[in-house]
C-alpha positions as CSV (number, residue, x, y, z in Angstrom):
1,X,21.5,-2.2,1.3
2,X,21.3,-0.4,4.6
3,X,19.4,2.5,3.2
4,X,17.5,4.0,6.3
5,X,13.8,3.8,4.8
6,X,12.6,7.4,3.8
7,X,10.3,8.7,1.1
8,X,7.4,10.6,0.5
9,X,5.2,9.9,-2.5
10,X,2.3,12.5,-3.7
11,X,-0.2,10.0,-5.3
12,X,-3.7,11.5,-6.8
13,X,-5.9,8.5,-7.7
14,X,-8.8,8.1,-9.4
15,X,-10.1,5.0,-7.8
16,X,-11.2,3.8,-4.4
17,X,-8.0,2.6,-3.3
18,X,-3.4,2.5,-3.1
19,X,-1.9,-0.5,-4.2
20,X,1.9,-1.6,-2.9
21,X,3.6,-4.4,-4.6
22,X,7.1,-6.0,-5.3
23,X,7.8,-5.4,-8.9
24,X,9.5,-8.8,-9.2
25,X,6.9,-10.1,-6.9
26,X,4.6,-9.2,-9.9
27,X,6.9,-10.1,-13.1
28,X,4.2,-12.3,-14.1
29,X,1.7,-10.4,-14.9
30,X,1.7,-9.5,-18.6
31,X,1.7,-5.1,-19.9
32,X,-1.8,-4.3,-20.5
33,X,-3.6,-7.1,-18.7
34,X,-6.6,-6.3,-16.3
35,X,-4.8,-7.7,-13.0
36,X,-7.9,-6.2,-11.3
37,X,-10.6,-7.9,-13.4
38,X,-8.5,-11.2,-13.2
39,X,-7.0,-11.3,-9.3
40,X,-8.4,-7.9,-7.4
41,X,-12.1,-7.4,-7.7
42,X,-13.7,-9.3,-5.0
43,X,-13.1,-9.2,-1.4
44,X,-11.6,-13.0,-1.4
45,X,-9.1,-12.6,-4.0
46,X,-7.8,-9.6,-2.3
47,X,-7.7,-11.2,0.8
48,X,-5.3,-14.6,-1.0
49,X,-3.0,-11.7,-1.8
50,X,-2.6,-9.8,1.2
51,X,-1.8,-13.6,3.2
52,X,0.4,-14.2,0.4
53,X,1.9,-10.4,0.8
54,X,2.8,-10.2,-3.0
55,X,0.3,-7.4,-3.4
56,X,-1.5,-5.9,-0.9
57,X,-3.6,-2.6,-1.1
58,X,-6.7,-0.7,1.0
59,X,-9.9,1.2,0.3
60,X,-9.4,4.9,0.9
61,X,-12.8,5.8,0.6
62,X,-12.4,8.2,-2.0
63,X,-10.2,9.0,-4.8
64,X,-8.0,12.5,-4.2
65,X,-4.8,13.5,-3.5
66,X,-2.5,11.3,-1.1
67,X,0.7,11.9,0.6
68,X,2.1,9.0,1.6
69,X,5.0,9.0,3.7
70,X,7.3,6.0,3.7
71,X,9.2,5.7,7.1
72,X,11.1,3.1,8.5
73,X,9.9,0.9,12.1
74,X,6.8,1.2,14.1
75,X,5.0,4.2,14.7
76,X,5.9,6.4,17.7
77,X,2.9,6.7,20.0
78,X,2.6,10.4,19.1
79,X,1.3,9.5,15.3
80,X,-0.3,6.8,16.2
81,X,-2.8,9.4,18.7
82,X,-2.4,11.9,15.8
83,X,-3.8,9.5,13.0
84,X,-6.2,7.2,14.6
85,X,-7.2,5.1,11.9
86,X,-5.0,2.4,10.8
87,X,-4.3,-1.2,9.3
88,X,-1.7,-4.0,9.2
89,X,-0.7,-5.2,6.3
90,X,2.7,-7.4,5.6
91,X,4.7,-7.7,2.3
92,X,7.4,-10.1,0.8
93,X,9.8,-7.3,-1.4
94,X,11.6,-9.3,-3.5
95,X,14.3,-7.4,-6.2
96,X,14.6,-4.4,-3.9
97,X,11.6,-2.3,-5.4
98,X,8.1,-1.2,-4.2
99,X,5.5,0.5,-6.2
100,X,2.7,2.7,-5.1
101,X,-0.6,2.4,-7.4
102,X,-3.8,3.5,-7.7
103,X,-5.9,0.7,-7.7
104,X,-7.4,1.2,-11.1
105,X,-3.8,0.9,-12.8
106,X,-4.4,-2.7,-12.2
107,X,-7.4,-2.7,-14.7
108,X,-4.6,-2.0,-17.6
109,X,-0.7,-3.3,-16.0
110,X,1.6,-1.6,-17.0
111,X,5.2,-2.2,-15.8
112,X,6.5,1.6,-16.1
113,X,5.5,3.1,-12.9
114,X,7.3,6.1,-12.6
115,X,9.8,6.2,-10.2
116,X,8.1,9.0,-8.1
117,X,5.7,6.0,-6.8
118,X,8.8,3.5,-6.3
119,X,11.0,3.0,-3.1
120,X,14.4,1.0,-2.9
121,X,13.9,-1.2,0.1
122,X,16.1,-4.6,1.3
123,X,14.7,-7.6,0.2
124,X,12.7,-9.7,3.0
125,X,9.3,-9.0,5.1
126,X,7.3,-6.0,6.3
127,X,5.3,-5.6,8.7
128,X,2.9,-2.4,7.3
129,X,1.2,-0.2,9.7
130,X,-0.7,2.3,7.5
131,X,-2.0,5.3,9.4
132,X,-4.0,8.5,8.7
133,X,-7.0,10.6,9.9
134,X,-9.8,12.5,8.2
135,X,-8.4,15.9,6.3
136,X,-9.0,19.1,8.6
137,X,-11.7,19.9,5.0
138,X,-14.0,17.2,6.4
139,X,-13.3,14.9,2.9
140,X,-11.3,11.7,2.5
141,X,-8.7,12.1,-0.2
142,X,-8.4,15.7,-0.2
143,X,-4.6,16.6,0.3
144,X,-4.6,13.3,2.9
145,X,-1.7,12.2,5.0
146,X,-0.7,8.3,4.7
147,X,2.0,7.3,7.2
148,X,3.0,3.7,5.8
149,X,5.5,2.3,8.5
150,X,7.3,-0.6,7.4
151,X,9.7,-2.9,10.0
152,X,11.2,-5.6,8.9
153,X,10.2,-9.2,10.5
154,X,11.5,-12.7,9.8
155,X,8.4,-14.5,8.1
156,X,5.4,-13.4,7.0
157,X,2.6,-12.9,10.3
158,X,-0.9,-14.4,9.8
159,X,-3.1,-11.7,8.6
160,X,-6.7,-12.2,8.8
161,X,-8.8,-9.6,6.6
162,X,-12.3,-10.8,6.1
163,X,-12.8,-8.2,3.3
164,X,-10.6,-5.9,1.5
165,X,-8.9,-3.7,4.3
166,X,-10.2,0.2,4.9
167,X,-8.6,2.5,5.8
168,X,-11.6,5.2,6.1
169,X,-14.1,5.9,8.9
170,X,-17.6,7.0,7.9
């Protein structure tokens, strides 16, 4: 697959948070099962996952509408002075899909995410940088840009969150 990576996603979640995983990364967990209650609801389980880059996700403050735009490499230094705020994150796609979830779909999995929220990527390591800024309205989440840069590296980098990762100012 030598797909350039390119995709925009319009995501409006209810929760506090987006969620990126490898669908076969994920195969384990069973339809209908609260992944959240189980493996995502305190800062140290969320943590195990992002080292272990099967699932990875950040607090957005606010729920709202999201466009996240998927590109390929590091961000030019233009976006990165245009949307100050940003993490680094790092995920293992394995089977060539990503989904994009609102974190409260993990309180009932379901393996039908519609395709809208998926992107076809070559298997191996990313290196996420996650980028946006506060909306020109003054409120997180409302009609919000994402950039979610993704460059591919040859094992996964040491990643050390503390807490789940924000990607917010207050």
């Amino acid at each position: 697959m030598t797909n350039k990576i390119y995709k925009n996603i319009e995501l409006d979640i209810d929760g506090m948070g987006i969620v990126i995983y490898s669908n076969k990364n994920m195969s384990y967990v069973n339809e209908g099962e609260d992944f959240f209650k189980k493996e995502f609801s305190t800062p140290t389980k969320v943590v195990e996952h992002i080292k272990k880059g099967d699932i990875v996700g950040f607090n957005t403050g606010s729920g709202g509408k999201y466009n996240i735009k998927i590109r390929e490499g590091y961000p030019s230094e233009g976006i990165n002075n245009e949307f100050p705020v940003s993490i680094r994150l790092a995920i293992d796609v394995k089977g060539n899909v990503l989904s994009f979830i609102d974190l409260y779909w993990l309180t009932e999995w379901s393996n039908n995410i519609p395709e809208e929220q998926q992107i076809f990527v070559e298997e191996g390591i990313y290196h996420l940088t996650i980028l946006t800024m506060k909306p020109i309205s003054g409120i997180w989440g409302d009609n919000q840009d994402i950039y979610i840069y993704m460059n591919k590296i040859n094992c996964m980098p040491e990643l050390n969150w503390n807490g789940v990762p924000q990607l917010f100012t207050d």
